[in-house]
C-alpha positions as CSV (number, residue, x, y, z in Angstrom):
1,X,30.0,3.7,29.8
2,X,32.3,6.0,28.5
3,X,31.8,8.3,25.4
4,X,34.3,7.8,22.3
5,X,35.7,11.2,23.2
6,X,36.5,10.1,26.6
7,X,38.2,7.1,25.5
8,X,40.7,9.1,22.9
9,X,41.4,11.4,26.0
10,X,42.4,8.6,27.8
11,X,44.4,6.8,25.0
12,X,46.3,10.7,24.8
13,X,46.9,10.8,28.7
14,X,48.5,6.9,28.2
15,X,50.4,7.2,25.3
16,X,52.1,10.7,26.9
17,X,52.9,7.6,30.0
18,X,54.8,5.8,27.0
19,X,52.2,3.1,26.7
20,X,51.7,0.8,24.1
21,X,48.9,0.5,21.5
22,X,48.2,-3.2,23.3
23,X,48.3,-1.6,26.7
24,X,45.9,1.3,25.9
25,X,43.4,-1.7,24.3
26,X,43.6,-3.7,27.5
27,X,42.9,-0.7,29.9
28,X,40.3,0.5,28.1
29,X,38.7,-2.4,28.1
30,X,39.0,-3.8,31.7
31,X,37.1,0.2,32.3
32,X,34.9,0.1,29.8
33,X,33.9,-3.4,28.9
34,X,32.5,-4.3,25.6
35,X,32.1,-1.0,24.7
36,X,35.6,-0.1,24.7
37,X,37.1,1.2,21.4
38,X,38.6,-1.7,19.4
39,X,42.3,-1.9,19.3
40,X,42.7,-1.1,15.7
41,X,41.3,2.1,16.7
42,X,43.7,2.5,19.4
43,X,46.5,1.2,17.4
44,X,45.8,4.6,14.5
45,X,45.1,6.9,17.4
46,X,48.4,6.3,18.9
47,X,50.4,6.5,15.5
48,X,48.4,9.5,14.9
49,X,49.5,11.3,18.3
50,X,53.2,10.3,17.8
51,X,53.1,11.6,14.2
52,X,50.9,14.8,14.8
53,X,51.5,15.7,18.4
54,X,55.1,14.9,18.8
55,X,55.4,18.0,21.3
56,X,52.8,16.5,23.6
57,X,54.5,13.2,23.9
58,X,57.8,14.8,24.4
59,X,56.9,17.7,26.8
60,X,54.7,17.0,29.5
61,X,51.7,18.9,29.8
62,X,50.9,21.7,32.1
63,X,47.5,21.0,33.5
64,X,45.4,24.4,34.0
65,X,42.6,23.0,37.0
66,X,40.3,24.2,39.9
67,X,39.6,23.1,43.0
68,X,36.4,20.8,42.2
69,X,36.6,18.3,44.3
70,X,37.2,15.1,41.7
71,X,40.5,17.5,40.2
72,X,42.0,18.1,43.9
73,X,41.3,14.6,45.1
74,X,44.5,12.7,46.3
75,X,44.4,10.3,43.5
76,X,44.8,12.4,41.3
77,X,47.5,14.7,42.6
78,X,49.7,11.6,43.2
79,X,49.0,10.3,39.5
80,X,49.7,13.7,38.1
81,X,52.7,13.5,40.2
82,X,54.0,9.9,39.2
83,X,53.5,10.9,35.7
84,X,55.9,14.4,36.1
85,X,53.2,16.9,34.8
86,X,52.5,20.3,36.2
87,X,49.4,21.6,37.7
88,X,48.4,24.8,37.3
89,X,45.5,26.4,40.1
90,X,43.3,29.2,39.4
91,X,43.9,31.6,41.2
92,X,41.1,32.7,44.0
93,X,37.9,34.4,42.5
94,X,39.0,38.7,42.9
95,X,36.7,41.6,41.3
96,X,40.1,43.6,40.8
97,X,41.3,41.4,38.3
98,X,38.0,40.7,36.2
99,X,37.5,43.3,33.7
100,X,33.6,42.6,33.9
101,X,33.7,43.6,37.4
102,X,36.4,46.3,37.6
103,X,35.3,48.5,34.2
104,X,31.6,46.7,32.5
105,X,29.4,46.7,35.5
106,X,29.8,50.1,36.6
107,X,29.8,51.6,33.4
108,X,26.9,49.6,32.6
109,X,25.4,51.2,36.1
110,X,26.0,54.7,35.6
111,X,23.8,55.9,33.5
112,X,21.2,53.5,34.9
113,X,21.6,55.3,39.0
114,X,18.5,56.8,40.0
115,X,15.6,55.6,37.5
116,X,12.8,53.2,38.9
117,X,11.7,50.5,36.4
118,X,8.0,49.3,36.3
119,X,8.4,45.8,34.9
120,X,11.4,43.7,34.3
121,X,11.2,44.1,30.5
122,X,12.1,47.9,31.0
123,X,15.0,46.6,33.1
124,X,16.0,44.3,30.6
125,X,15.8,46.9,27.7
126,X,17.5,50.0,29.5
127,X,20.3,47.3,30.3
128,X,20.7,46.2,26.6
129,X,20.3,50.1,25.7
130,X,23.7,50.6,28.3
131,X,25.7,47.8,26.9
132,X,24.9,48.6,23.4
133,X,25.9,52.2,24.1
134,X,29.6,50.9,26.4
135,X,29.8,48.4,23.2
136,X,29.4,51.1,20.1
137,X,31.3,54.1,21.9
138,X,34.8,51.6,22.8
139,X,34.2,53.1,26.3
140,X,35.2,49.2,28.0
141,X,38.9,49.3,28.0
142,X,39.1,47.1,30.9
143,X,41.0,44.2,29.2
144,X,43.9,46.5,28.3
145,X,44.0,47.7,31.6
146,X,44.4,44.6,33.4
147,X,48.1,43.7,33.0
148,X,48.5,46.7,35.5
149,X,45.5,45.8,37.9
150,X,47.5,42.7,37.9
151,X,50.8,44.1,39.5
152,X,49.0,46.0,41.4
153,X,47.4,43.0,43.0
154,X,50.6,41.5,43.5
155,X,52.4,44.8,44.8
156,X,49.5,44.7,47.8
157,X,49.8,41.2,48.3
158,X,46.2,40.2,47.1
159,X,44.2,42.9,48.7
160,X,41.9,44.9,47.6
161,X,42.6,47.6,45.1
162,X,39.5,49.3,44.6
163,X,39.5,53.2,43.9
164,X,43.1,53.1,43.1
């Protein structure tokens, strides 16, 4: 039913609640049935986190999460809130703040303006001929840039910042 790896993210998320070895075993197992990791398992994976991840069972995570709908479902919000961790959101989808969209594309664009293609292959190849050009030349400086794009998004409150 559930994958290994599922199981020893669960067994993290519990053992950050301060549950036991035992309790882990028994709620995996009323979820997973019979093919729930055995409690020795859980028993070592527990010491292991205590041992190796001390930070993680003393500080509680900050969870970084979208808006899909099985993350923002109430459930979930209230356990995340019983258990005292932060949530993080990402913030709303905005071409002034991704460097692909503010400095690539239209560099990638230029020297493509004008020039009608025949078959997609040509399109594909002048493409890779732009990109290789941008990559070789250090002309996509975009990422540097974008500590600044940032305050300016927050100086106009979100909107647009295009051409400025």
């Amino acid at each position: 039913m559930f994958s290994k790896q599922e199981q020893r993210s669960w067994i993290k998320i519990e053992c950050a609640r301060g549950r036991t070895a035992r309790q882990c075993c028994q709620g995996l197992q009323e979820a997973c049935g019979e093919s729930a990791l055995p409690y020795r398992t859980l028993a070592s994976l527990r010491s292991a986190l205590r041992k190796k991840r001390r930070h993680f069972l003393q500080n509680p995570p900050i969870i970084l999460q979208d808006n899909a709908r099985p993350h923002a479902a109430q459930a979930v919000a209230d356990l995340l809130d019983r258990w005292g961790w932060e949530v993080l959101y990402h913030p709303p989808y905005s071409p002034d703040l991704s460097p692909r969209d503010f400095d690539l594309i239209p560099k990638m664009k230029e020297p493509l303006r004008g020039i009608r293609f025949r078959t997609v292959s040509e399109i594909l190849q002048a493409v890779d001929h732009s990109i290789g050009t941008i990559n070789t030349t250090g002309a996509a400086k975009g990422i540097l840039r974008l500590p600044h794009r940032w305050q300016r998004v927050v100086h106009n409150a979100g909107d647009y910042i295009e051409g400025q």
